[in-house]
C-alpha positions as protocol buffer text, in pm:
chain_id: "A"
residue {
  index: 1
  type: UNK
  ca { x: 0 y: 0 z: 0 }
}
residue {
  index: 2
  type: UNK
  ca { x: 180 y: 364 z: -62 }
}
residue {
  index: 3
  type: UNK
  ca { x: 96 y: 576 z: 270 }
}
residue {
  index: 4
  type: UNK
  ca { x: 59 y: 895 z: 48 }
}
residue {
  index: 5
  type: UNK
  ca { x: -259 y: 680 z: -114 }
}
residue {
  index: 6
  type: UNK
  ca { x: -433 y: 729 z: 228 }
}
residue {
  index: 7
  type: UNK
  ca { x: -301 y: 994 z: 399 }
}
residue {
  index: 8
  type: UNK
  ca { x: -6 y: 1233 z: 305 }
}
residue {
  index: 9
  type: UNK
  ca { x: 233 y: 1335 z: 511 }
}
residue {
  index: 10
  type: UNK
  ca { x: 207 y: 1761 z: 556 }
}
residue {
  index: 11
  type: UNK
  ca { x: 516 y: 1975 z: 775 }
}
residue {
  index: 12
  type: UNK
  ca { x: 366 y: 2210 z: 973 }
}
residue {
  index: 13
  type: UNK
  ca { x: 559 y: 2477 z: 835 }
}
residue {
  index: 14
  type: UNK
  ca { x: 775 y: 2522 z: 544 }
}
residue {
  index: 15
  type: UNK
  ca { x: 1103 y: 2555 z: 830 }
}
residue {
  index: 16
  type: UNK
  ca { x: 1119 y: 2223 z: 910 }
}
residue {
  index: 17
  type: UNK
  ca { x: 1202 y: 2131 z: 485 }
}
residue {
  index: 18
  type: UNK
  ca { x: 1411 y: 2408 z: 532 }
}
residue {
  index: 19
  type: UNK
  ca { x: 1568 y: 2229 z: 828 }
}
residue {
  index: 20
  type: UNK
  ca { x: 1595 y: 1880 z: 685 }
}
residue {
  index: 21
  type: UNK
  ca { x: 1717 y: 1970 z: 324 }
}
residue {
  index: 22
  type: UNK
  ca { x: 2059 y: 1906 z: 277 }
}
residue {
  index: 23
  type: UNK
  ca { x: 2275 y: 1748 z: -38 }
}
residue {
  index: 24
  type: UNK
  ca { x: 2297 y: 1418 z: -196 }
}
residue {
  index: 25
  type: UNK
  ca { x: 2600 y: 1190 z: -351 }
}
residue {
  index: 26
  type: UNK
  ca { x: 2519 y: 1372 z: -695 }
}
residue {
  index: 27
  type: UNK
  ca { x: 2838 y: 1406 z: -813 }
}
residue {
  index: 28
  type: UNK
  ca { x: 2941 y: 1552 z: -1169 }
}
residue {
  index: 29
  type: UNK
  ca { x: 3217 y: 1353 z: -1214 }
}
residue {
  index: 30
  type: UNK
  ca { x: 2936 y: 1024 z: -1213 }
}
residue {
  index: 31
  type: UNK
  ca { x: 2697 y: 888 z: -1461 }
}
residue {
  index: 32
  type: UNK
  ca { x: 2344 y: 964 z: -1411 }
}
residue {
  index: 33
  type: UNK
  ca { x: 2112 y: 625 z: -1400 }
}
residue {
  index: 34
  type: UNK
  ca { x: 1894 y: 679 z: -1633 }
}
residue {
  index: 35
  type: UNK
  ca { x: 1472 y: 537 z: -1573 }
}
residue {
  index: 36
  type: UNK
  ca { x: 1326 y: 320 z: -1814 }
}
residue {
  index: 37
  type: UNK
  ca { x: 985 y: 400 z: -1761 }
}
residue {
  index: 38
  type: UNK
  ca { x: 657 y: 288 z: -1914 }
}
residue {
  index: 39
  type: UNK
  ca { x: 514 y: 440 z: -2185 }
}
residue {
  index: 40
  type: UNK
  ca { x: 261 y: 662 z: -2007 }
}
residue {
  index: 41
  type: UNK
  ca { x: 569 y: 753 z: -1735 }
}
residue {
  index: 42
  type: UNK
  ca { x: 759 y: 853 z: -2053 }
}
residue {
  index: 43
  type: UNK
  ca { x: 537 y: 1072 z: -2176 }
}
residue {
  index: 44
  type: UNK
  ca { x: 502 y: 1250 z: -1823 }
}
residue {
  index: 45
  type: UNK
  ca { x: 868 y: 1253 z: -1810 }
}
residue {
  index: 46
  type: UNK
  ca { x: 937 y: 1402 z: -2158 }
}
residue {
  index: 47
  type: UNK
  ca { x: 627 y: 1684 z: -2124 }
}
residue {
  index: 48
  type: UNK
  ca { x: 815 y: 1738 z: -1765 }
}
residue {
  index: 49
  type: UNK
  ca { x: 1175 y: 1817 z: -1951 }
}
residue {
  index: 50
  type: UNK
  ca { x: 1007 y: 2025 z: -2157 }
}
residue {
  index: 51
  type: UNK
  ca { x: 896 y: 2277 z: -1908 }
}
residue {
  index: 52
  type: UNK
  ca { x: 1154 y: 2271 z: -1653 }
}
residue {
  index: 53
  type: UNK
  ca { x: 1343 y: 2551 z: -1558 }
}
residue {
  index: 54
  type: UNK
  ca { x: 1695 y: 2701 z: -1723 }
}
residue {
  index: 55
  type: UNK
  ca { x: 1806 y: 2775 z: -1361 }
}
residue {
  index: 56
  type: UNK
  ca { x: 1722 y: 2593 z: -1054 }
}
residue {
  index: 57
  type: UNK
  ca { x: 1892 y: 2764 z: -719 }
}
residue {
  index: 58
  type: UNK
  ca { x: 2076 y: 3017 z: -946 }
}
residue {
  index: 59
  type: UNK
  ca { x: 2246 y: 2723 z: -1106 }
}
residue {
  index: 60
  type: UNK
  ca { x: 2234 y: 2696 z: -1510 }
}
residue {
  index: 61
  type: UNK
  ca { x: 2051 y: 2363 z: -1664 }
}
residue {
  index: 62
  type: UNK
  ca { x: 2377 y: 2156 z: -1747 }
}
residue {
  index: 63
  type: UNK
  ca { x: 2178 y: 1801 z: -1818 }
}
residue {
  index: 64
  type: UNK
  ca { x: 2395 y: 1496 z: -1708 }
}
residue {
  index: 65
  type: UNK
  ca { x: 2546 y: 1199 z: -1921 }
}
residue {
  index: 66
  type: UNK
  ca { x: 2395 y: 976 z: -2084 }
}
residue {
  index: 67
  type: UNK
  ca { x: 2187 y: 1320 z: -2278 }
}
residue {
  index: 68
  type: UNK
  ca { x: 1794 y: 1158 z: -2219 }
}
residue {
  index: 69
  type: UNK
  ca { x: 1437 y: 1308 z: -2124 }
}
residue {
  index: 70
  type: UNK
  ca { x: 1446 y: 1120 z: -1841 }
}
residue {
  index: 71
  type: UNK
  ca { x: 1717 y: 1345 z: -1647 }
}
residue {
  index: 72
  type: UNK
  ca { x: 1824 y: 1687 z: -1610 }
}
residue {
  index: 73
  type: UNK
  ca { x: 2094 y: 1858 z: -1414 }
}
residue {
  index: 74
  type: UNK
  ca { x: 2225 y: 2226 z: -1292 }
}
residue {
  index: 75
  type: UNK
  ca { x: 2516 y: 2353 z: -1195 }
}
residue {
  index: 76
  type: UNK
  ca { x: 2832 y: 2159 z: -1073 }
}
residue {
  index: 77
  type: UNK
  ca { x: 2866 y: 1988 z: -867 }
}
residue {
  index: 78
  type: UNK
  ca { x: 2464 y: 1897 z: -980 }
}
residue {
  index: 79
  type: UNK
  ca { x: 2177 y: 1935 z: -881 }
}
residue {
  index: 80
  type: UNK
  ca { x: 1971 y: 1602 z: -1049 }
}
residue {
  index: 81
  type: UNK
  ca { x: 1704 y: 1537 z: -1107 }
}
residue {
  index: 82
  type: UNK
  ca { x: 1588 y: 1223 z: -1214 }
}
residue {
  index: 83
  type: UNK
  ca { x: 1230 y: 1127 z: -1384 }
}
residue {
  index: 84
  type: UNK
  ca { x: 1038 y: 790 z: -1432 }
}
residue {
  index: 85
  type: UNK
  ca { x: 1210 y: 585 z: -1108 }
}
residue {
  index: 86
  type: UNK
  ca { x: 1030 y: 324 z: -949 }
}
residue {
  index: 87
  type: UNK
  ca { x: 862 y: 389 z: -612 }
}
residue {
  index: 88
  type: UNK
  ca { x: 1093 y: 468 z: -333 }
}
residue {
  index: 89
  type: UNK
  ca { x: 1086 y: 158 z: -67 }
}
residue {
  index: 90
  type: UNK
  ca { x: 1008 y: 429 z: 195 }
}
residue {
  index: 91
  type: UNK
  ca { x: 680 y: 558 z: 18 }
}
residue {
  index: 92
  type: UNK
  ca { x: 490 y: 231 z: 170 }
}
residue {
  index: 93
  type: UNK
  ca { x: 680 y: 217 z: 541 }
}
residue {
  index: 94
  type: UNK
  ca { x: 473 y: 251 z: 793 }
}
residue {
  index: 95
  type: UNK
  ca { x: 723 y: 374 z: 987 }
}
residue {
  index: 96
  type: UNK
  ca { x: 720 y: 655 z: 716 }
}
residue {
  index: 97
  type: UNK
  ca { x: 347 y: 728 z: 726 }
}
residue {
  index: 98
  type: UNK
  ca { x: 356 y: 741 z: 1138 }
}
residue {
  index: 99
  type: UNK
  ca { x: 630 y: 981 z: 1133 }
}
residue {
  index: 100
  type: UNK
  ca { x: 882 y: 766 z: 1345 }
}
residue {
  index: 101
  type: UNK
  ca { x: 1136 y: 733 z: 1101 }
}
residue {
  index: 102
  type: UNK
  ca { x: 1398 y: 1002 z: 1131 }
}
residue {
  index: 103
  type: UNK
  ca { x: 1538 y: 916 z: 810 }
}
residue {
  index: 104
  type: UNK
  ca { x: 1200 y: 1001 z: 608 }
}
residue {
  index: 105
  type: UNK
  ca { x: 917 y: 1225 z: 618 }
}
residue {
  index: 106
  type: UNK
  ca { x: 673 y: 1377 z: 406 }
}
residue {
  index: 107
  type: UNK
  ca { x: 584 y: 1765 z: 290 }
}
residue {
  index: 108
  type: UNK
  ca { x: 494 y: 2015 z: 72 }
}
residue {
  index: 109
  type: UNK
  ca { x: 680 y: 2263 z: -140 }
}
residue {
  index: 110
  type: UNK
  ca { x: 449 y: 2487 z: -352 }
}
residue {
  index: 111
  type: UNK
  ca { x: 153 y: 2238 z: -405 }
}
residue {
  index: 112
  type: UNK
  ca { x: 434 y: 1940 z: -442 }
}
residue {
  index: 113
  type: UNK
  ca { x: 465 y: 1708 z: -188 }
}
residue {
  index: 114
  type: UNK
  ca { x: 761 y: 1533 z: -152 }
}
residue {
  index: 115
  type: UNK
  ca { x: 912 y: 1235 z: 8 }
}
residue {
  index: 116
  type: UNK
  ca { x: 1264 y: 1363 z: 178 }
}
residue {
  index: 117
  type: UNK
  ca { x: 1518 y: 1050 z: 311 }
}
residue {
  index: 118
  type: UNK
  ca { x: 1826 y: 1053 z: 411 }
}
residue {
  index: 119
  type: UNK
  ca { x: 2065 y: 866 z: 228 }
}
residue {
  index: 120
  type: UNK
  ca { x: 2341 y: 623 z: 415 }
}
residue {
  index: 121
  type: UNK
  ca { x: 2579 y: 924 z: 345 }
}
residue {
  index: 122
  type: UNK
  ca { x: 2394 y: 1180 z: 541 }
}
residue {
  index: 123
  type: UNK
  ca { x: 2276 y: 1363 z: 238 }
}
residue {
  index: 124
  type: UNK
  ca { x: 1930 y: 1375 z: 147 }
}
residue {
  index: 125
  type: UNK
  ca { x: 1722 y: 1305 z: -190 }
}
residue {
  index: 126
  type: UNK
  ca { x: 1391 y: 1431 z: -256 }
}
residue {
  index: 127
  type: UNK
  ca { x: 1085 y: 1208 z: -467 }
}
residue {
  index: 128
  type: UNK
  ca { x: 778 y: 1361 z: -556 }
}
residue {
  index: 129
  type: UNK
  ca { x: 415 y: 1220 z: -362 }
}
residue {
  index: 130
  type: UNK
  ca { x: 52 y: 1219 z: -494 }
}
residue {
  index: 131
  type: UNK
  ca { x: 188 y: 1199 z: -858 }
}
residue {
  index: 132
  type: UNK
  ca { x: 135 y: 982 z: -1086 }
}
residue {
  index: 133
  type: UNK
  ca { x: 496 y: 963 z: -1172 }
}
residue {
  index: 134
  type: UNK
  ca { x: 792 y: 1000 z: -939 }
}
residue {
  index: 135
  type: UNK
  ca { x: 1064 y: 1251 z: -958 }
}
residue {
  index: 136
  type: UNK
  ca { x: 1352 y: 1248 z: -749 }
}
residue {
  index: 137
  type: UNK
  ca { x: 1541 y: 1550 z: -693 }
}
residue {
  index: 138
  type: UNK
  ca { x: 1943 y: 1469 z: -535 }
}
residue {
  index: 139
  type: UNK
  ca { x: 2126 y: 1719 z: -413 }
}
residue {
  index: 140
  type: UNK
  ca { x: 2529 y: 1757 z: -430 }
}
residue {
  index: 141
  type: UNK
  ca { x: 2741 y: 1819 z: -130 }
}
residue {
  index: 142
  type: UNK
  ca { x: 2792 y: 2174 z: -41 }
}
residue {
  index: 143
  type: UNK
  ca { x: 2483 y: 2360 z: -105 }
}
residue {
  index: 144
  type: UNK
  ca { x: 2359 y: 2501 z: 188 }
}
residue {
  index: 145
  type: UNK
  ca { x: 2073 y: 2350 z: 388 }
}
residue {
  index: 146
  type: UNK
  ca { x: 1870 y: 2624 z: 473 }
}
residue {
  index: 147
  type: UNK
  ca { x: 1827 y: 2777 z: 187 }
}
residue {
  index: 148
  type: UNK
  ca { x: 1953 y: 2620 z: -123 }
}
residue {
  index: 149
  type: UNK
  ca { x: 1756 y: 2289 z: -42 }
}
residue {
  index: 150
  type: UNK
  ca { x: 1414 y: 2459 z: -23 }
}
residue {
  index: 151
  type: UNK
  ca { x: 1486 y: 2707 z: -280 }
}
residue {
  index: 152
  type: UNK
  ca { x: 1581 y: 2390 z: -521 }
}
residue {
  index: 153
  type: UNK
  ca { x: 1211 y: 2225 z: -467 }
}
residue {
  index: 154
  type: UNK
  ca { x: 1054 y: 2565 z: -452 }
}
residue {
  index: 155
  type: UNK
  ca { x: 1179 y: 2629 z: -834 }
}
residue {
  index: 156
  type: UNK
  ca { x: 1114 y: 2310 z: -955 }
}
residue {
  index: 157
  type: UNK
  ca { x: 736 y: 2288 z: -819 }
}
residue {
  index: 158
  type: UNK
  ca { x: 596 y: 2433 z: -1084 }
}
residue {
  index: 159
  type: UNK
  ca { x: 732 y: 2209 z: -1373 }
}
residue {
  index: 160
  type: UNK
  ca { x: 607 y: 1884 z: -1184 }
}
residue {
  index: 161
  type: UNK
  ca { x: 280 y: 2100 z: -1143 }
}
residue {
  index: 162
  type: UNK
  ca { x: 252 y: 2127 z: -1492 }
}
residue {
  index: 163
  type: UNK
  ca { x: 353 y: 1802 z: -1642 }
}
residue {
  index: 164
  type: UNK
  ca { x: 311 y: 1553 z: -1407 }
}
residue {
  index: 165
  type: UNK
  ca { x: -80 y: 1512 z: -1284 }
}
residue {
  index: 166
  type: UNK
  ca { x: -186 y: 1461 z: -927 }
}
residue {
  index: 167
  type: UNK
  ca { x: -262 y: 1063 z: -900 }
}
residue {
  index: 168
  type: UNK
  ca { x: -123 y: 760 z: -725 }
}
residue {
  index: 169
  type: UNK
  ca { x: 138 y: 675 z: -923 }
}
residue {
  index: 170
  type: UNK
  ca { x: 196 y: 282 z: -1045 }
}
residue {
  index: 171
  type: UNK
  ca { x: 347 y: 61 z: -800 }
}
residue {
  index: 172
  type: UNK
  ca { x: 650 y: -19 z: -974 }
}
């Protein structure tokens, strides 16, 4: 069952995103993994890079290698963002959806929610909730977490507004 299905996860206030958001193991010098999504996912995802933004944090769009529709990039180190992934193991914890994991939690950015988790690393990566595709936003070491990390979701909120509808999205 995905916990955002039944009831999603809200912060109370837009400081405690501000307070969690941090970076991610994004890392220029790496290959992006690229989604293979379905064919209705793939069509999300390409109306999606169509309409995101040419700066994201005051960072320049510099998409990742492999080039594809499914991934897009700013700045360097990068900011990466990548559509089409299959759901995050966290989305259906219940752990998650009670708000006793410290690694995970839920909230809103701009009509967006998101799923935020910690990575093994410390840093933290960002998927999209309620959608009917996921996109997960990574951030790279450095940028500041209390404003760069909001600031990155704020600017990309109303992209996945546009392209990508509110739904469940499929359980793969």
């Amino acid at each position: 069952m995905n916990i955002f299905r039944h009831r999603p996860i809200r912060l109370p206030a837009l400081a405690l995103l501000i307070g969690v958001a941090g970076c991610s193991s994004a890392d220029d010098s790496a290959t992006v993994a690229v989604p293979s999504p379905d064919a209705k996912t793939a069509a999300q995802c390409r109306a999606l890079h169509e309409v995101l933004p040419r700066t994201v944090d005051g960072r320049k769009r510099d998409d990742p290698e492999p080039r594809s529709a499914f991934t897009a990039g700013w700045g360097s180190p990068a900011i990466i963002l990548r559509c089409g992934i299959t759901r995050p193991p966290k989305m259906i914890d219940p752990e998650v959806a009670r708000g006793e994991d410290p690694d995970a939690m839920g909230g809103g950015v701009n009509g967006v929610d998101w799923l935020m988790e910690k990575q093994d690393d410390g840093t933290w990566r960002f998927t999209t909730a309620e959608r009917e595709t996921y996109v997960q936003v990574s951030l790279p070491d450095g940028m500041s977490q209390q404003d760069d990390g909001a600031q990155v979701l704020i600017d990309l909120a109303a992209a996945v507004k546009k392209a990508i509808p509110k739904g469940i999205a499929s359980m793969t």
